[in-house]
TORKOL-4160 file (C-alpha; in steps of 0.2 Angstrom, whole numbers, padded with zeros to 4 digits, m for minus):
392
<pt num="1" X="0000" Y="0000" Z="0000"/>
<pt num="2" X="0014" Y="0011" Z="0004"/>
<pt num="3" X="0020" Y="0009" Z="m0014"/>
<pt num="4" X="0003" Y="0014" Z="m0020"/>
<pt num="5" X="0004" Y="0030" Z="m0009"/>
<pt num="6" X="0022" Y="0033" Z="m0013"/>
<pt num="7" X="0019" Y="0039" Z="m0033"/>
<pt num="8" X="0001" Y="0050" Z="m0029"/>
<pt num="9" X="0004" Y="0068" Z="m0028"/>
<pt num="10" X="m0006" Y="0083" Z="m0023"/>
<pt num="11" X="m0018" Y="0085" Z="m0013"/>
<pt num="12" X="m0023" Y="0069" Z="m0004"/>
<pt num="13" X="m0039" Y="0078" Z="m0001"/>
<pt num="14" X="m0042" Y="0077" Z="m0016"/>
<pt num="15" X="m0039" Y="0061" Z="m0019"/>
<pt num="16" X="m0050" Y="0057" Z="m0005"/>
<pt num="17" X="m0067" Y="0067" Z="m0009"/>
<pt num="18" X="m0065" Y="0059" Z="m0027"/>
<pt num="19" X="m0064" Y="0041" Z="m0022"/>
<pt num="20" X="m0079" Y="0043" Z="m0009"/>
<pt num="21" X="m0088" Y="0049" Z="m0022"/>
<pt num="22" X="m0086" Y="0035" Z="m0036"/>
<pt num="23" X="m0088" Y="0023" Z="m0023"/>
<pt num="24" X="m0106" Y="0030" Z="m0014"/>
<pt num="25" X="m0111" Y="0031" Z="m0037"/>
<pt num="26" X="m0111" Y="0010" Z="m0037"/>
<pt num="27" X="m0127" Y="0010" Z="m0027"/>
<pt num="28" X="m0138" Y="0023" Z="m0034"/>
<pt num="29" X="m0130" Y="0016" Z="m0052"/>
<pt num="30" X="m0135" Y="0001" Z="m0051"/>
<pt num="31" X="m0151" Y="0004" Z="m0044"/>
<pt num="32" X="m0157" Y="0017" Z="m0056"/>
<pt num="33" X="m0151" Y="0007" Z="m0069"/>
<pt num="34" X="m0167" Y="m0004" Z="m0069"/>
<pt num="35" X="m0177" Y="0010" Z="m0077"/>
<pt num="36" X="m0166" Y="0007" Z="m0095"/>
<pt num="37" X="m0167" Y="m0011" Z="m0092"/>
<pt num="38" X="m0184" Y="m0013" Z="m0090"/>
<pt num="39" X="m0193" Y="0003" Z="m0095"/>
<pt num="40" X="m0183" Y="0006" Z="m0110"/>
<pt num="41" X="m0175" Y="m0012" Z="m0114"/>
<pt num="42" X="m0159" Y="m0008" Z="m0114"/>
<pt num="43" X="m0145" Y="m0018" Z="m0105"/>
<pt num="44" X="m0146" Y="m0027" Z="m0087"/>
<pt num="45" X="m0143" Y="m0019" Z="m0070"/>
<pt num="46" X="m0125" Y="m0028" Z="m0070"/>
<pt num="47" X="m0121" Y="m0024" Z="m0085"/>
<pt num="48" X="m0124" Y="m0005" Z="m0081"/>
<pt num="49" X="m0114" Y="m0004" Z="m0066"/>
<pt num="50" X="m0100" Y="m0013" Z="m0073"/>
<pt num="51" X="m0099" Y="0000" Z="m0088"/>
<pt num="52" X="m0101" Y="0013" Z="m0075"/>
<pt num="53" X="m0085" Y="0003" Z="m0065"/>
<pt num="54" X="m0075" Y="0002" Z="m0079"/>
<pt num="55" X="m0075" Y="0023" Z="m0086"/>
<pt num="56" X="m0072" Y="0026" Z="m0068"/>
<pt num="57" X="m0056" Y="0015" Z="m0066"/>
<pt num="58" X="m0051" Y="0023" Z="m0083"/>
<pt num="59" X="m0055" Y="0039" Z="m0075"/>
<pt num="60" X="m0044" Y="0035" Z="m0061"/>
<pt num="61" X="m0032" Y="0030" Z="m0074"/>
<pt num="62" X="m0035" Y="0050" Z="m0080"/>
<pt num="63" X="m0031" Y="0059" Z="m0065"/>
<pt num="64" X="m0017" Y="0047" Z="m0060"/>
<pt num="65" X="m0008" Y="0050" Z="m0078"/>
<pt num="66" X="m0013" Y="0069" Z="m0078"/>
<pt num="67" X="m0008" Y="0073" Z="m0060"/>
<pt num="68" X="0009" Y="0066" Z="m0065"/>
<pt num="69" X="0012" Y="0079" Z="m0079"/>
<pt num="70" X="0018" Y="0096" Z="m0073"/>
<pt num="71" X="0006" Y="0110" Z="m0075"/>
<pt num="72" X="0017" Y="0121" Z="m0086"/>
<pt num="73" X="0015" Y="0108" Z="m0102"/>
<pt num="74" X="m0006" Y="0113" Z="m0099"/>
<pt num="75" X="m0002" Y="0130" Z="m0104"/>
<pt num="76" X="0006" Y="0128" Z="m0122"/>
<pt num="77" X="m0007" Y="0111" Z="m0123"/>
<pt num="78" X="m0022" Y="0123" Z="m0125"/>
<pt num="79" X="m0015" Y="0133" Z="m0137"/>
<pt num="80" X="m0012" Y="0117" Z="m0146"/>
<pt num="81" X="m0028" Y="0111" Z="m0143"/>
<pt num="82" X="m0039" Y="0126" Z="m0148"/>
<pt num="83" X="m0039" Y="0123" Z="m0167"/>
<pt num="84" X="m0044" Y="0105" Z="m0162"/>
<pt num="85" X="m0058" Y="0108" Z="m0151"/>
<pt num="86" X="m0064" Y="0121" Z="m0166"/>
<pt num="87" X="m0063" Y="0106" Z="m0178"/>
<pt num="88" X="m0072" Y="0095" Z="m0167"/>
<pt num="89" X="m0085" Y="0105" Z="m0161"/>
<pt num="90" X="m0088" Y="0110" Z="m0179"/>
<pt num="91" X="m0090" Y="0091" Z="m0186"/>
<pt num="92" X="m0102" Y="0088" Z="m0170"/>
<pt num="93" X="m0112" Y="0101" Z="m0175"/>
<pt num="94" X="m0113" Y="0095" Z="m0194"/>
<pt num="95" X="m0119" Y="0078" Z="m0189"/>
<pt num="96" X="m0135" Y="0086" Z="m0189"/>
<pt num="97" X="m0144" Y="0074" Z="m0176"/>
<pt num="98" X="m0162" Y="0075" Z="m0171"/>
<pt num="99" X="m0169" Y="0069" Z="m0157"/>
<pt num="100" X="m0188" Y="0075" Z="m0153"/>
<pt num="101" X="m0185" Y="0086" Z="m0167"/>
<pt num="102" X="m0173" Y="0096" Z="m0159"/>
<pt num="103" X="m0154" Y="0099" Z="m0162"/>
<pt num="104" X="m0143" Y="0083" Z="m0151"/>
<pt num="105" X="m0127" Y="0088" Z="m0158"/>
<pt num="106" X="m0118" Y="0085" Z="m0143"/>
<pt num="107" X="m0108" Y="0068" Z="m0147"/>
<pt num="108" X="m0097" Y="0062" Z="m0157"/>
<pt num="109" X="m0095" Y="0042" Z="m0157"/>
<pt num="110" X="m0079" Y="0035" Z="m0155"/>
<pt num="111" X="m0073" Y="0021" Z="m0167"/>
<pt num="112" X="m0072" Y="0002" Z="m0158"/>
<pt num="113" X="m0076" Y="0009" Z="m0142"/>
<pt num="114" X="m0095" Y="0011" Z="m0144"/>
<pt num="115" X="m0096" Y="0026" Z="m0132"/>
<pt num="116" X="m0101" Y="0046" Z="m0137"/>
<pt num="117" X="m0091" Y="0059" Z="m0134"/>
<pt num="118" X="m0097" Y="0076" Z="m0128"/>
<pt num="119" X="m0085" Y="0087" Z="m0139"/>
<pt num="120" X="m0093" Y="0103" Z="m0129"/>
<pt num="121" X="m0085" Y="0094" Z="m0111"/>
<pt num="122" X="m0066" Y="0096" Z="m0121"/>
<pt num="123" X="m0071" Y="0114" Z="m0125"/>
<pt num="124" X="m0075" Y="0122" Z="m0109"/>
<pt num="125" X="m0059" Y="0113" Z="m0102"/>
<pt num="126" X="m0046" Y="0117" Z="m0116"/>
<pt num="127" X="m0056" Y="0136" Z="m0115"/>
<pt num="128" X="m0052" Y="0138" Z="m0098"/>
<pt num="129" X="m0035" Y="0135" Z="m0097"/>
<pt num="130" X="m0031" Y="0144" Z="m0112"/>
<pt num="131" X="m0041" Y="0161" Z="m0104"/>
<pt num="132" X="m0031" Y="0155" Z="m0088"/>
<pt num="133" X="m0015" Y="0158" Z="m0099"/>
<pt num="134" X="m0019" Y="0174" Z="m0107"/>
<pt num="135" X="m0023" Y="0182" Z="m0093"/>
<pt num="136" X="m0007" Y="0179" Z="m0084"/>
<pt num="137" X="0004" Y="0184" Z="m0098"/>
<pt num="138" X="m0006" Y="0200" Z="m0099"/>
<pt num="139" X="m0003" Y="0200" Z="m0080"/>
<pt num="140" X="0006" Y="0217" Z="m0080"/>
<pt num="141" X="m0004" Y="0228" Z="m0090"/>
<pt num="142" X="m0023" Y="0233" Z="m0090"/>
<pt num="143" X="m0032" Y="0225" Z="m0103"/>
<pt num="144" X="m0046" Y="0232" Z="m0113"/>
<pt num="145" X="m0058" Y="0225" Z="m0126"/>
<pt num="146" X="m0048" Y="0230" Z="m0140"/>
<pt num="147" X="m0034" Y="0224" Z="m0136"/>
<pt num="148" X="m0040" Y="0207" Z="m0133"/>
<pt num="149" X="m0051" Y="0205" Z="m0146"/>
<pt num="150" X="m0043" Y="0194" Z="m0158"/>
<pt num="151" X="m0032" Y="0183" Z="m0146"/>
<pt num="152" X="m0046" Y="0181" Z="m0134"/>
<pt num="153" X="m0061" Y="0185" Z="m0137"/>
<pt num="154" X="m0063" Y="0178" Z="m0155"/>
<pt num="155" X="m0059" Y="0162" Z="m0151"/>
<pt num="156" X="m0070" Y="0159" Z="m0135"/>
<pt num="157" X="m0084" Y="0168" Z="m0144"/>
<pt num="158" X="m0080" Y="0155" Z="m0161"/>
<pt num="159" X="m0082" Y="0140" Z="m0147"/>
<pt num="160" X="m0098" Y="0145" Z="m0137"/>
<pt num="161" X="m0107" Y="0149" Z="m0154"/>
<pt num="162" X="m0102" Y="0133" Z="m0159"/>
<pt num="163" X="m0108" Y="0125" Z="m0141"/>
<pt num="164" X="m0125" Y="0133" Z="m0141"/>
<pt num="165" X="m0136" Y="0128" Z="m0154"/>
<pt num="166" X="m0136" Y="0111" Z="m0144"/>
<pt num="167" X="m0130" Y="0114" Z="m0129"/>
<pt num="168" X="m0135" Y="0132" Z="m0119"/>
<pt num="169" X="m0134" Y="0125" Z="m0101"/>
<pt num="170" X="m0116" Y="0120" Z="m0106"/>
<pt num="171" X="m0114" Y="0138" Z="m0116"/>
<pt num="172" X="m0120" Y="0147" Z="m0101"/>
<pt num="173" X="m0109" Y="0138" Z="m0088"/>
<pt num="174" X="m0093" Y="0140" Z="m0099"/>
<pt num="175" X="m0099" Y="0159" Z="m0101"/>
<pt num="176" X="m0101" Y="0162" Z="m0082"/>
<pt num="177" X="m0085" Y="0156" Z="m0076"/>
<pt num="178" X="m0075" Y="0166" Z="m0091"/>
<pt num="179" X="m0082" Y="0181" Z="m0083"/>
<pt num="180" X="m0077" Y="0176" Z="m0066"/>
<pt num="181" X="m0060" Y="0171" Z="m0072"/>
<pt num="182" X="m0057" Y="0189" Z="m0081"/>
<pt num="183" X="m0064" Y="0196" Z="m0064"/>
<pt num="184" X="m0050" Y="0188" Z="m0056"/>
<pt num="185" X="m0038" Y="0193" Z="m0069"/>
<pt num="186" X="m0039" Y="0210" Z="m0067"/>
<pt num="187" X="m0052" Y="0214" Z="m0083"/>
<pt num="188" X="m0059" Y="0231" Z="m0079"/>
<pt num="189" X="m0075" Y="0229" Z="m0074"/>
<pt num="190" X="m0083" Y="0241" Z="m0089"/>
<pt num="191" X="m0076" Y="0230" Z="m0099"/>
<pt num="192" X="m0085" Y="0215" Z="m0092"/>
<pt num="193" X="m0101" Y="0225" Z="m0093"/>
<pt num="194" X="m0098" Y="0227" Z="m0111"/>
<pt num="195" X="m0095" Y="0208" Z="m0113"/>
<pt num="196" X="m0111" Y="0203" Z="m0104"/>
<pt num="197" X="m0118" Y="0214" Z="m0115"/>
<pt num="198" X="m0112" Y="0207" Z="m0130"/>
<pt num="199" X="m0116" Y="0191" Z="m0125"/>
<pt num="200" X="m0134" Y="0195" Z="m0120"/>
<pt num="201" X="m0137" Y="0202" Z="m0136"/>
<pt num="202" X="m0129" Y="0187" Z="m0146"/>
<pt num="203" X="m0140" Y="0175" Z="m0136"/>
<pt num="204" X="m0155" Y="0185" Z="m0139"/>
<pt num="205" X="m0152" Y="0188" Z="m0159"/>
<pt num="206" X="m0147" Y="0167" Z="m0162"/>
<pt num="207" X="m0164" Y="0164" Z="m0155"/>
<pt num="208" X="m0174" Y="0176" Z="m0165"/>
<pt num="209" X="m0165" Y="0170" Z="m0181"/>
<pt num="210" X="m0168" Y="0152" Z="m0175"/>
<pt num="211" X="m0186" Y="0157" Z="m0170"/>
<pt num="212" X="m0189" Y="0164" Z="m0189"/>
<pt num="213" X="m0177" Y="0152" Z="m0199"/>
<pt num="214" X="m0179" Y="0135" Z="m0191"/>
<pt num="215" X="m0174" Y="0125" Z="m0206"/>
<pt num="216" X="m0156" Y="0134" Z="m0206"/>
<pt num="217" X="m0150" Y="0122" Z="m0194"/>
<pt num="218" X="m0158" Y="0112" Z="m0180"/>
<pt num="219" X="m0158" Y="0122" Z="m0165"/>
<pt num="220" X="m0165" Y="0117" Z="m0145"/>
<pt num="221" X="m0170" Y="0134" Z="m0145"/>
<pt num="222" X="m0190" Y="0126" Z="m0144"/>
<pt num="223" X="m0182" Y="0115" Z="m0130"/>
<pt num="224" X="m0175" Y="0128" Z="m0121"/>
<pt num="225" X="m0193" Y="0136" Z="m0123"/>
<pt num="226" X="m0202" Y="0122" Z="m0116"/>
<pt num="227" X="m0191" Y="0119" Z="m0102"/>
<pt num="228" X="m0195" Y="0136" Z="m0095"/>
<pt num="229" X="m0212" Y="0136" Z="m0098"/>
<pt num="230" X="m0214" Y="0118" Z="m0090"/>
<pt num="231" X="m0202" Y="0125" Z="m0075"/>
<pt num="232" X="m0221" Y="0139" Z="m0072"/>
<pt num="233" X="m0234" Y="0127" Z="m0078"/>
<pt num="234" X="m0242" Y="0112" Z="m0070"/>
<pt num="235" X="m0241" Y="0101" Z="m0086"/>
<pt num="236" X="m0231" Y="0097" Z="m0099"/>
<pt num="237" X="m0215" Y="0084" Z="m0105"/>
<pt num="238" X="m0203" Y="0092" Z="m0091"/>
<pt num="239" X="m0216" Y="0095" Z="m0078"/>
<pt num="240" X="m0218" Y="0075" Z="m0079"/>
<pt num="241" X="m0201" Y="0072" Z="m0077"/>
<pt num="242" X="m0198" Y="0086" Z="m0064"/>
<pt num="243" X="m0216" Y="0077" Z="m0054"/>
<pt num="244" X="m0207" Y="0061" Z="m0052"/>
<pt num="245" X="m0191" Y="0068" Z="m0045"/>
<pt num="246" X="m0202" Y="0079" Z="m0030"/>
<pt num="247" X="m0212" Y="0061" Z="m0027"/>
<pt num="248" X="m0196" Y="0053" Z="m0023"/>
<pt num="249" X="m0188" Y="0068" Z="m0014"/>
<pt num="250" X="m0204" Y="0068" Z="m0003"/>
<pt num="251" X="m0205" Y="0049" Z="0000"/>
<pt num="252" X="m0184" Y="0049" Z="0006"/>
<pt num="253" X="m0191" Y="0055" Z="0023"/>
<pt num="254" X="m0176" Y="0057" Z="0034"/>
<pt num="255" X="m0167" Y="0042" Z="0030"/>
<pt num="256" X="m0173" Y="0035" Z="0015"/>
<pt num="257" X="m0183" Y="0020" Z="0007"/>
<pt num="258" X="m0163" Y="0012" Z="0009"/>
<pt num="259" X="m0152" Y="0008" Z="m0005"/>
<pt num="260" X="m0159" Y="m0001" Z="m0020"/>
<pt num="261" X="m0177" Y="0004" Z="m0015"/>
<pt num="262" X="m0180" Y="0018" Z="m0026"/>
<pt num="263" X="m0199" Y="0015" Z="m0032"/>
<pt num="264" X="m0198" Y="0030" Z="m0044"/>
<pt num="265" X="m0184" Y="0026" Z="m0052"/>
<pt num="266" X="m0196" Y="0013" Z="m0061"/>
<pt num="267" X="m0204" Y="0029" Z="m0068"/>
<pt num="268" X="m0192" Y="0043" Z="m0070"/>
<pt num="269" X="m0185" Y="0046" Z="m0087"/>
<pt num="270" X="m0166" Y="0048" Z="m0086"/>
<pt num="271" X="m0165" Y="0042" Z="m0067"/>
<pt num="272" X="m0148" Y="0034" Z="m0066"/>
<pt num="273" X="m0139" Y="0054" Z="m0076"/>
<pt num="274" X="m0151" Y="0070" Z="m0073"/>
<pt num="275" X="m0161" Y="0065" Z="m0060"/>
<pt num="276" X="m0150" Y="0053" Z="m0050"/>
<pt num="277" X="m0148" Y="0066" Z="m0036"/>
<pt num="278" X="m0168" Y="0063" Z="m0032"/>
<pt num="279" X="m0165" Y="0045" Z="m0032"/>
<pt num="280" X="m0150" Y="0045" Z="m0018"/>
<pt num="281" X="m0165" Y="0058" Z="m0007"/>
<pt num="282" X="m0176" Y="0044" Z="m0011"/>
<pt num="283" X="m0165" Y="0029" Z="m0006"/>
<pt num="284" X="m0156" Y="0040" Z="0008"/>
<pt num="285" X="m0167" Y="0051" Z="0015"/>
<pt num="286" X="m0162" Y="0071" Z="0019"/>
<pt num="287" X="m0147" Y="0064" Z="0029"/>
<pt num="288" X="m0138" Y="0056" Z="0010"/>
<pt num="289" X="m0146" Y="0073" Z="0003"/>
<pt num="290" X="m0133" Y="0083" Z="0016"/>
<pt num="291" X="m0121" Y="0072" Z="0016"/>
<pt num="292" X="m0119" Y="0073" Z="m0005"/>
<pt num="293" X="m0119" Y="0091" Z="m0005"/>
<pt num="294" X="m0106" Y="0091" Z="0008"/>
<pt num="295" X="m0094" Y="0083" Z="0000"/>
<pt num="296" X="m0095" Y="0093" Z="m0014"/>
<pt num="297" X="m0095" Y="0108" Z="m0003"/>
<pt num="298" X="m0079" Y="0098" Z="0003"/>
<pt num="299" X="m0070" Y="0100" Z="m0014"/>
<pt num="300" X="m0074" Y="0116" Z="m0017"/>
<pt num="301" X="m0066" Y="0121" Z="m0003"/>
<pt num="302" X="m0050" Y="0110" Z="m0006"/>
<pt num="303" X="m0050" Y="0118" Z="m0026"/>
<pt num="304" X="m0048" Y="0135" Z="m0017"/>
<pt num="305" X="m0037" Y="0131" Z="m0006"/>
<pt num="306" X="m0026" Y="0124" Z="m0019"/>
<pt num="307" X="m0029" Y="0140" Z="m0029"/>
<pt num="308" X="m0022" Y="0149" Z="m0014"/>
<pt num="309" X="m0008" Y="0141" Z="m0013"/>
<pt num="310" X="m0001" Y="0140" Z="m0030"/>
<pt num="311" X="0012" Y="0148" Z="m0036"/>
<pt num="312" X="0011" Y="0156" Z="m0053"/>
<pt num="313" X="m0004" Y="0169" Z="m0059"/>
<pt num="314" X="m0008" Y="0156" Z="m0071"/>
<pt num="315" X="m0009" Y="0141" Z="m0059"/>
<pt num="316" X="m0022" Y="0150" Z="m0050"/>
<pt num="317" X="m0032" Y="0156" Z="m0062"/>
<pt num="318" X="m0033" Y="0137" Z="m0070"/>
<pt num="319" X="m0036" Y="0128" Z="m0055"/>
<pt num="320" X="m0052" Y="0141" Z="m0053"/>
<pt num="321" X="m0058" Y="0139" Z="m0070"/>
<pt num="322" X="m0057" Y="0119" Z="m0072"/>
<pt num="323" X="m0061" Y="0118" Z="m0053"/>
<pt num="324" X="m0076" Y="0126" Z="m0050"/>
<pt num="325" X="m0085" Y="0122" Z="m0065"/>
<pt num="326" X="m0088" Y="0103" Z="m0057"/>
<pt num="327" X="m0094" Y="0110" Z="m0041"/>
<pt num="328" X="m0106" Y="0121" Z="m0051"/>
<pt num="329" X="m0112" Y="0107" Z="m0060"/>
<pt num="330" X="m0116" Y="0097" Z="m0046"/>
<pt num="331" X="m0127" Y="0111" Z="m0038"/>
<pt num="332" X="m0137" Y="0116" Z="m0056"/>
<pt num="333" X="m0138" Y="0096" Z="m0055"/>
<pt num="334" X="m0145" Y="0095" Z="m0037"/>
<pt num="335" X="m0156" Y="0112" Z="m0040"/>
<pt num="336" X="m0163" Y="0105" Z="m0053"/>
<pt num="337" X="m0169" Y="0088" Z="m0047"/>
<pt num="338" X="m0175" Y="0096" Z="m0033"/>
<pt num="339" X="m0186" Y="0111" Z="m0044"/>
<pt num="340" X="m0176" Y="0125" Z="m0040"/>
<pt num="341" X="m0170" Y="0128" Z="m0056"/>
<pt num="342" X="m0177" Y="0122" Z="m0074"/>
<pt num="343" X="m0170" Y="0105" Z="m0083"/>
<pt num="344" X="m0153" Y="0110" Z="m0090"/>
<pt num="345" X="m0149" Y="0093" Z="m0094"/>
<pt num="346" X="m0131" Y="0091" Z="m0083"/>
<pt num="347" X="m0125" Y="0077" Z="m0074"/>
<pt num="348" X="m0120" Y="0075" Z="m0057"/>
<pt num="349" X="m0099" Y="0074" Z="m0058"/>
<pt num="350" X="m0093" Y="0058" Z="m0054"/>
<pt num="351" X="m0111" Y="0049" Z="m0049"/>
<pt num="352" X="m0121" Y="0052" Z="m0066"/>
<pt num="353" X="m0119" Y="0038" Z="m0079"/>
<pt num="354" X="m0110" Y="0043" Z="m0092"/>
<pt num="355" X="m0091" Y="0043" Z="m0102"/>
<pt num="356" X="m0085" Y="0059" Z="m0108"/>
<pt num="357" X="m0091" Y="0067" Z="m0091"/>
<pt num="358" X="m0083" Y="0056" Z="m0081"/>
<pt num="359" X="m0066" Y="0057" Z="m0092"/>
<pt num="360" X="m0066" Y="0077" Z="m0093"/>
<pt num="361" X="m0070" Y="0079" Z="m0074"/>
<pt num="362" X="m0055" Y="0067" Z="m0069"/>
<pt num="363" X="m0044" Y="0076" Z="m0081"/>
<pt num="364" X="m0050" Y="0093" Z="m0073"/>
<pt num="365" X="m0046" Y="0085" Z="m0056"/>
<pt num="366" X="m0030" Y="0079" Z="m0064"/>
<pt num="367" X="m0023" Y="0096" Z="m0067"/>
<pt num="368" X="m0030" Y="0103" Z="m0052"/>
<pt num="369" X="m0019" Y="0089" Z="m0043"/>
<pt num="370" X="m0004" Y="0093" Z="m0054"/>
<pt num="371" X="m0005" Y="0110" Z="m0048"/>
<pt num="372" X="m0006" Y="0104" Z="m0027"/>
<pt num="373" X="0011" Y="0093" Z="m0033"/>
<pt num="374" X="0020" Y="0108" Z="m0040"/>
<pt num="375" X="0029" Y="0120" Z="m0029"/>
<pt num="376" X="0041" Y="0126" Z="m0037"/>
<pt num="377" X="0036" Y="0132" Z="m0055"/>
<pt num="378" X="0039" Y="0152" Z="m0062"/>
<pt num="379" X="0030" Y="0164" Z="m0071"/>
<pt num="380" X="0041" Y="0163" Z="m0083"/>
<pt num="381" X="0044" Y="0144" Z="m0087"/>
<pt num="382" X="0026" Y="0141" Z="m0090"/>
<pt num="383" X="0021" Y="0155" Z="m0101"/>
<pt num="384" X="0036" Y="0153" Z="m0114"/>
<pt num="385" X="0029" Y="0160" Z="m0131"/>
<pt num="386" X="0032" Y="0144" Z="m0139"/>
<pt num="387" X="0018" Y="0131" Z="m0135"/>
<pt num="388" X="0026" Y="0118" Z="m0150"/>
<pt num="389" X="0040" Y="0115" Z="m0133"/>
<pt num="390" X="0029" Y="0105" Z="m0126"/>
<pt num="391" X="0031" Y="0093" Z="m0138"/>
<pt num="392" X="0049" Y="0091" Z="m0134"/>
């Protein structure tokens, strides 16, 4: 075991929080499963779980193999990788898939693997550390929105365009944390109003032109529609769903049914990823509720406290905007499930069934842990002009 212990770095924390989460996800996993095994067909329980098992241990594999890269090679990666994610999100887009009749291009499928892959999840990460990276070369200087138009803002605004005709929830936390990221940076603050502005307007005027041209391209604009209607209204697609979730949250009591003894998971569309949070209340009562959202709570604390401590600029300013974004998701999740906020369609990190989620949030926590193992990177080393030298 010492062995074992020997070659992880960071923040054991960290470590910690993440292991107790993707152990307490076999239960609810496995028991929300039989909703796609015997509502829709698909599978069986065991064979749920142990997909579940295996993209975990591969997102251990993630973190372990991340965490052992030093930070600095993340810088001149996403420069690297911007061009990429462009490509990709592009292709995803052009697939052109329809579910309902709305826009799904979410997902790419990888070849002989047989799993999707969220190309949006790759975008927000690679987006974050590369405004991480121009922020902290611009460390010395006051920026203005002139200045950064080409190197930042055109490609961040190239990606979310590209992220929201099938994906606003995504668009929208990706958004948010840019803005908290050139808060922290030192952006003026006019010039932050001026960006919220923009932004505003270029949500408003997608939807009018989706609104009047909806054979352009498919759009969830209707879906975004419905969601918020059904989030007032007492009937409807998202109200059904959002019904279910209240029934099972009510009948958790203090402790819970216990796990396995969900009754609604049996009629809860998407029980075992959206809306696995109302299954854990159910099976666990208000004390599993607490306890999930404490643990969260937990690694938000440890992401800042690794932020704090880090030191280079840069370092910071990634661990923030890769960090927090998982905690946020957890608590849109959670809101959700409990009708506070209206479907958005996000996962719960590290509990949700999925791939690509899994993957980008260990790869996240990977760099966050590469950070907590660093103490002795510069300024200067990290922010060299050349990105190609990571390749060497």
């Amino acid at each position: 075991m010492k062995d074992i212990f020997k070659h992880i770095k960071g923040d054991r924390s960290i470590w910690a929080i993440v292991a107790v989460l993707a152990i307490f996800s076999f239960m609810p996993i496995y028991s929300a499963s039989t909703n796609l095994v015997y509502v829709v067909g698909n599978g069986s329980t065991i064979g749920h779980l142990m997909k579940h098992v295996v993209l975990l241990i591969t997102g251990f594999a993630v973190i372990y193999g991340v965490h052992r890269i030093p930070y600095r090679y993340f810088s001149g990666g996403a420069v690297l990788m911007m061009p990429v994610v462009i490509l990709l999100l592009m292709f995803t887009l052009a697939q052109g898939r329809v579910i309902g009749g709305a826009n799904a291009s979410r997902w790419i499928s990888i070849p002989f693997v047989g799993i999707g892959f969220q190309t949006s999840t790759l975008a927000g990460l690679v987006l974050m550390i590369y405004v991480s990276r121009y922020l902290a070369k611009n460390k010395d200087r006051v920026i203005n929105f002139q200045d950064s138009l080409l190197q930042l803002w055109l490609p961040v605004s190239v990606v979310l365009l590209l992220v929201l005709p099938a994906n606003f929830s995504t668009t929208a936390i990706i958004f948010l944390m840019i803005l908290l990221l050139i808060f922290i940076g030192g952006y003026p603050l006019k010039q932050i109003g001026y960006i919220i502005g923009i932004g505003l307007f270029s949500l408003l005027f997608f939807i009018l032109v989706a609104k009047a041209f909806p054979d352009i391209m498919p759009n969830r604009v209707n879906t975004w529609q419905s969601r918020i209607e059904g989030f007032s209204k007492s009937e409807g697609k998202e109200n059904y769903q959002v019904e279910k979730a209240k029934i099972a949250i009510a009948t958790g009591g203090m402790v819970g049914r216990g796990p396995g003894k969900s009754v609604q998971k049996n009629f809860l569309p998407q029980s075992s990823s959206d809306f696995i949070y109302a299954i854990i209340v159910e099976e666990y009562g208000f004390v599993g509720a607490v306890v999930v959202v404490f643990i969260y709570l937990l690694l938000l604390l440890r992401i800042l406290i690794t932020a704090k401590q880090a030191t280079t600029i840069f370092a910071t300013l990634m661990v923030l905007g890769v960090g927090i974004p998982i905690v946020f998701q957890a608590m849109i999740n959670m809101a959700v499930a409990v009708n506070i906020l209206p479907v958005t369609g996000q996962t719960l990190p590290l509990i949700s069934s999925g791939g690509t989620s899994i993957w980008m949030t260990c790869f996240a926590l990977g760099m966050i842990l590469s950070v907590s193992a660093s103490k002795n990177e510069t300024e200067e080393t990290i922010l060299d002009d050349n990105p190609l030298d990571i390749l060497h």
